[in-house]
Structure formats: structure tokens, C-alpha cells
Backbone as a printed PyTorch tensor [residue, N CA C, xyz], in Angstrom:
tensor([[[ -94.6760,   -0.5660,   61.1550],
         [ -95.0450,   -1.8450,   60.5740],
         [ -94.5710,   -2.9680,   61.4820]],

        [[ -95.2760,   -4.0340,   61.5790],
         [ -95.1420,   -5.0910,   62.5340],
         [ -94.3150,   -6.1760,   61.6580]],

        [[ -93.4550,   -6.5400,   62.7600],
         [ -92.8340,   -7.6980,   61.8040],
         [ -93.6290,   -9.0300,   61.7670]],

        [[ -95.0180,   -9.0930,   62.5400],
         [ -95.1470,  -10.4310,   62.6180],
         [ -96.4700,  -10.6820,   60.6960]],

        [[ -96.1300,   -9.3980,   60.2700],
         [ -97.0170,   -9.5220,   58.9370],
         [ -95.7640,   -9.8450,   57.9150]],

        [[ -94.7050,   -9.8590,   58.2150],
         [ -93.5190,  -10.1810,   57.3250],
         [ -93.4960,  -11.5300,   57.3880]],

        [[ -94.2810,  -12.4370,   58.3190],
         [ -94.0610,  -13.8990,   58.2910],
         [ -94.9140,  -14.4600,   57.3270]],

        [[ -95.7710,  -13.6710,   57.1520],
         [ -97.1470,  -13.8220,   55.8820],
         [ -96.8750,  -13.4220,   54.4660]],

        [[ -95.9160,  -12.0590,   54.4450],
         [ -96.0690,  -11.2680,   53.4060],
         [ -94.7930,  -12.0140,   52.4380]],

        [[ -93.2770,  -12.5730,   53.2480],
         [ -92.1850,  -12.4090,   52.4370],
         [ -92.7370,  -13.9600,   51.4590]],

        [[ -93.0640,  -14.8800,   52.3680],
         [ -93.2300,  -16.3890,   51.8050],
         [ -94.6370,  -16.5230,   50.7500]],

        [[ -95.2450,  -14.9910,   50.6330],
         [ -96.6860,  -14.7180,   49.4810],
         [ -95.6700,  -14.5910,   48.4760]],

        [[ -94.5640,  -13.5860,   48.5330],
         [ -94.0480,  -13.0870,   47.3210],
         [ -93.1040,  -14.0590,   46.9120]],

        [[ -92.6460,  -15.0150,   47.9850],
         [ -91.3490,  -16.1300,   46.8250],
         [ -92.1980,  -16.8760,   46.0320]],

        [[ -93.8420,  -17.6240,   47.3660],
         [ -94.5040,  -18.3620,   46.1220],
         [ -94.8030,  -18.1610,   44.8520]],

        [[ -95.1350,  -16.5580,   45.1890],
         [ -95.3940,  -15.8300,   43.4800],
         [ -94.3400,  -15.9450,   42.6860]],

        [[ -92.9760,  -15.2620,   43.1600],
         [ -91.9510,  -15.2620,   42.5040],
         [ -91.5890,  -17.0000,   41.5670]],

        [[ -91.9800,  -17.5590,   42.7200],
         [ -91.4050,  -19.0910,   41.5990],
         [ -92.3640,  -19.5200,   41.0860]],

        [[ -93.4660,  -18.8330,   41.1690],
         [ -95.1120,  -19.8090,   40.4700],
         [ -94.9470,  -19.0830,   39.2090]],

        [[ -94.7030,  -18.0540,   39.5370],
         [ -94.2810,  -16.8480,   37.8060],
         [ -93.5760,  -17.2000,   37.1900]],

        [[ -91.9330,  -17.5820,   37.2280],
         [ -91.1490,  -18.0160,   36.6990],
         [ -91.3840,  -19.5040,   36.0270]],

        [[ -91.9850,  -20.5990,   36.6100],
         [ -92.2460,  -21.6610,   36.5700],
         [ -93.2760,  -21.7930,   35.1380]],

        [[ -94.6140,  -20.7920,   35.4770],
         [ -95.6780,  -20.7380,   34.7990],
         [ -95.1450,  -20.2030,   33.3750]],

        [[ -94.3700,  -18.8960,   33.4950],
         [ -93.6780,  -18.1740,   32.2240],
         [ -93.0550,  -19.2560,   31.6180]],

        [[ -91.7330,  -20.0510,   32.0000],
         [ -90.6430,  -20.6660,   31.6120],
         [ -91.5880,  -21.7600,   30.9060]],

        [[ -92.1820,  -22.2750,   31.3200],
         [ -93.0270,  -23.5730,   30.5610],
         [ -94.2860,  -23.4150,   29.8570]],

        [[ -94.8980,  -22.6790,   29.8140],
         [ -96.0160,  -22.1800,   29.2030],
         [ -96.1450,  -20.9700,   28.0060]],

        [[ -95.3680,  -20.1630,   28.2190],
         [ -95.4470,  -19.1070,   27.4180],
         [ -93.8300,  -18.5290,   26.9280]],

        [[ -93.5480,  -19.6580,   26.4140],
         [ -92.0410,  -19.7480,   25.4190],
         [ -91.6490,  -18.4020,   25.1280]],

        [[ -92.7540,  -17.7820,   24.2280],
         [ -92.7620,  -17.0810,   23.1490],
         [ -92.5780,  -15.7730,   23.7200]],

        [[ -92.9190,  -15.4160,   25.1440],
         [ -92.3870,  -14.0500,   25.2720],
         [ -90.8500,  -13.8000,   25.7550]],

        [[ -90.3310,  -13.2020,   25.4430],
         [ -88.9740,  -12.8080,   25.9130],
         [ -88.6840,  -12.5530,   26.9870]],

        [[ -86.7730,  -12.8810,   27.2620],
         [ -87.0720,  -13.1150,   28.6040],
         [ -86.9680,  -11.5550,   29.4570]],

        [[ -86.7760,  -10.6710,   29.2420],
         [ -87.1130,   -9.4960,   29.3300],
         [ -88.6550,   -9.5560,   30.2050]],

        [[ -89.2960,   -9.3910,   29.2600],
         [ -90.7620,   -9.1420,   29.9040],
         [ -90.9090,  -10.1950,   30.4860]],

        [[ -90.4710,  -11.7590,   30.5430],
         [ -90.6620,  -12.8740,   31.8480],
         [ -90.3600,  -12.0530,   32.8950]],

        [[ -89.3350,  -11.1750,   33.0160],
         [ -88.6340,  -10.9670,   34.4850],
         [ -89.4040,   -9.7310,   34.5920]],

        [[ -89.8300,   -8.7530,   33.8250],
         [ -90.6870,   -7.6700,   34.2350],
         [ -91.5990,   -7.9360,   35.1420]],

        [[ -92.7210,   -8.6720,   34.3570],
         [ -93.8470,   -9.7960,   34.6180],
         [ -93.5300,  -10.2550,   36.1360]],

        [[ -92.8730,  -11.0900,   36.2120],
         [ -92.6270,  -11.4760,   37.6550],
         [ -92.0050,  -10.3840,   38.7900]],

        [[ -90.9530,   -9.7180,   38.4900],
         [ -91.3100,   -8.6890,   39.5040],
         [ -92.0710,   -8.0490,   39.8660]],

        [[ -93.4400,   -7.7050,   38.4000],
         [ -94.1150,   -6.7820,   38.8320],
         [ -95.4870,   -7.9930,   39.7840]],

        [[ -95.3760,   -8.9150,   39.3970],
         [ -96.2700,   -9.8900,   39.9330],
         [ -95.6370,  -10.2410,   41.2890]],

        [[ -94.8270,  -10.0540,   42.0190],
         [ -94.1400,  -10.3500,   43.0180],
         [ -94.7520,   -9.1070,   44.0260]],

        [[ -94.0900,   -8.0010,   43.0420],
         [ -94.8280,   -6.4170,   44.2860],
         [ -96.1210,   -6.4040,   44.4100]],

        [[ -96.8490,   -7.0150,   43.8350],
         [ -98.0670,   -6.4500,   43.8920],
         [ -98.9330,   -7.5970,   44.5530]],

        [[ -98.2570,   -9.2080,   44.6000],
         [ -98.9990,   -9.6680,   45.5340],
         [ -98.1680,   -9.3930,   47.4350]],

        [[ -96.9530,   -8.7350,   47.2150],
         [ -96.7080,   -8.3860,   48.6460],
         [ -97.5110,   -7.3970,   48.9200]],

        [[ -97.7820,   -6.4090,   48.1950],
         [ -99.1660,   -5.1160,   48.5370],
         [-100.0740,   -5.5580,   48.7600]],

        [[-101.1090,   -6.5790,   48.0930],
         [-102.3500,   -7.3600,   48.6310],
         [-102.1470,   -7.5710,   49.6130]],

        [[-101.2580,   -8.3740,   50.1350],
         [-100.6420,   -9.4460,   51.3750],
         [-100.5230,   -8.6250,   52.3670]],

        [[-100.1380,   -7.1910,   52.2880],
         [ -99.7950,   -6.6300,   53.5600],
         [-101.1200,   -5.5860,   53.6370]],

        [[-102.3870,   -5.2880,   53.0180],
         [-103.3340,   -5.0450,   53.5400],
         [-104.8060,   -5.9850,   53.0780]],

        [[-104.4400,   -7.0050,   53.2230],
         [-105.0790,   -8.0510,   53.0260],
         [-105.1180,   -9.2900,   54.5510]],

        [[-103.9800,   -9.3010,   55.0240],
         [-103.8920,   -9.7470,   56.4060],
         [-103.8810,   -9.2620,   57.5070]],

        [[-104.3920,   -9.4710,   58.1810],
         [-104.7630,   -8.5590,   59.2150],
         [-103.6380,   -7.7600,   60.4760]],

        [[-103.6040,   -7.3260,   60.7650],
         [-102.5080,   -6.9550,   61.8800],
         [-103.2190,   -7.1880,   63.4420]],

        [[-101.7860,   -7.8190,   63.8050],
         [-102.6110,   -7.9620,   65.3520],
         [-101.6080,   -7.5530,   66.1450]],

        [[-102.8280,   -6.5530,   67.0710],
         [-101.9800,   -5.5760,   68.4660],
         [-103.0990,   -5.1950,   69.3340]],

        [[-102.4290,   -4.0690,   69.9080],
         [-103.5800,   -3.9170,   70.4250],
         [-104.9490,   -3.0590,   70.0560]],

        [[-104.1940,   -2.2160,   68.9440],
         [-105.5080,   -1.0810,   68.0290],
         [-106.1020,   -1.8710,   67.4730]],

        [[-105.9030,   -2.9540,   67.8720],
         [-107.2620,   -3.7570,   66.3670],
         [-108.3000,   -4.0790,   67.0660]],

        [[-109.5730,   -3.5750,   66.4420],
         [-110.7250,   -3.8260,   66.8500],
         [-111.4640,   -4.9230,   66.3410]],

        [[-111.9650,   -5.6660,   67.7630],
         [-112.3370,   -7.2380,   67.3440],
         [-114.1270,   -6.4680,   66.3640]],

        [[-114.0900,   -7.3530,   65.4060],
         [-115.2580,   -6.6970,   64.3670],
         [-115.9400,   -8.0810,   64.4530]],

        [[-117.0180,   -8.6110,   65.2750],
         [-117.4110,   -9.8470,   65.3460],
         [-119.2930,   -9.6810,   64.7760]],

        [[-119.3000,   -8.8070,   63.7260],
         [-120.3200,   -8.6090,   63.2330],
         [-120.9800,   -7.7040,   64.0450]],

        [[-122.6410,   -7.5980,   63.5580],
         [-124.0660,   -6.8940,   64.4220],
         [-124.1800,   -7.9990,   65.8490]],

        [[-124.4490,   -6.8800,   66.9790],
         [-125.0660,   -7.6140,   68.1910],
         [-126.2730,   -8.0000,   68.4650]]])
């Protein structure tokens, strides 16, 4: 794994991490804080999984894909 996808991937998951907390804490009182923090961890892993095959990797195996010729 390349570290230069960790410059993409760690700063996907804090935004999530505090957009979750933020969104939970003020919006949805009523669930406990239990499942707030479930909720956001599990919303945290799973946009770092998007994020890390969702952005591309660059080296040298990557094949430029510039459409039909």
C-alpha cells in the first residue's frame, strides 16, 4: 500500500468522523449515545474503504485509461 493514498484516505475519515458526531449530537437527540459512537465508527470505516478504492493509486502499474482511440 502506498502512502501517498493515506494523504486522501486519513483526512476522508476525520471529516466523516466529525460530520457524524456533529450531525448525531444536534439532530438526532433521541438515539443513545451508544449507537452515536457505533454509527460513527462504523461510518468512519467504511468511508476509509470507499476512499482507498475509490482514489486512484499512482505508480508505475497504473494504466493511463484515456478512453476508445
Amino acid at each position: 500500500m502506498e502512502k501517498k493514498r493515506f494523504k486522501f484516505i486519513i483526512p476522508v475519515m476525520v471529516i466523516v468522523f466529525i460530520g457524524s458526531i456533529f450531525m448525531l449530537r444536534n439532530y438526532y437527540e433521541e438515539v443513545p449515545s451508544v449507537n452515536q459512537l457505533l454509527i460513527t465508527i462504523g461510518a468512519t470505516f467504511v468511508s476509509g474503504i470507499l476512499a482507498y478504492f475509490l482514489f486512484p493509486q499512482q505508480g508505475e502499474n497504473k494504466i493511463d485509461d484515456r478512453g476508445p482511440r
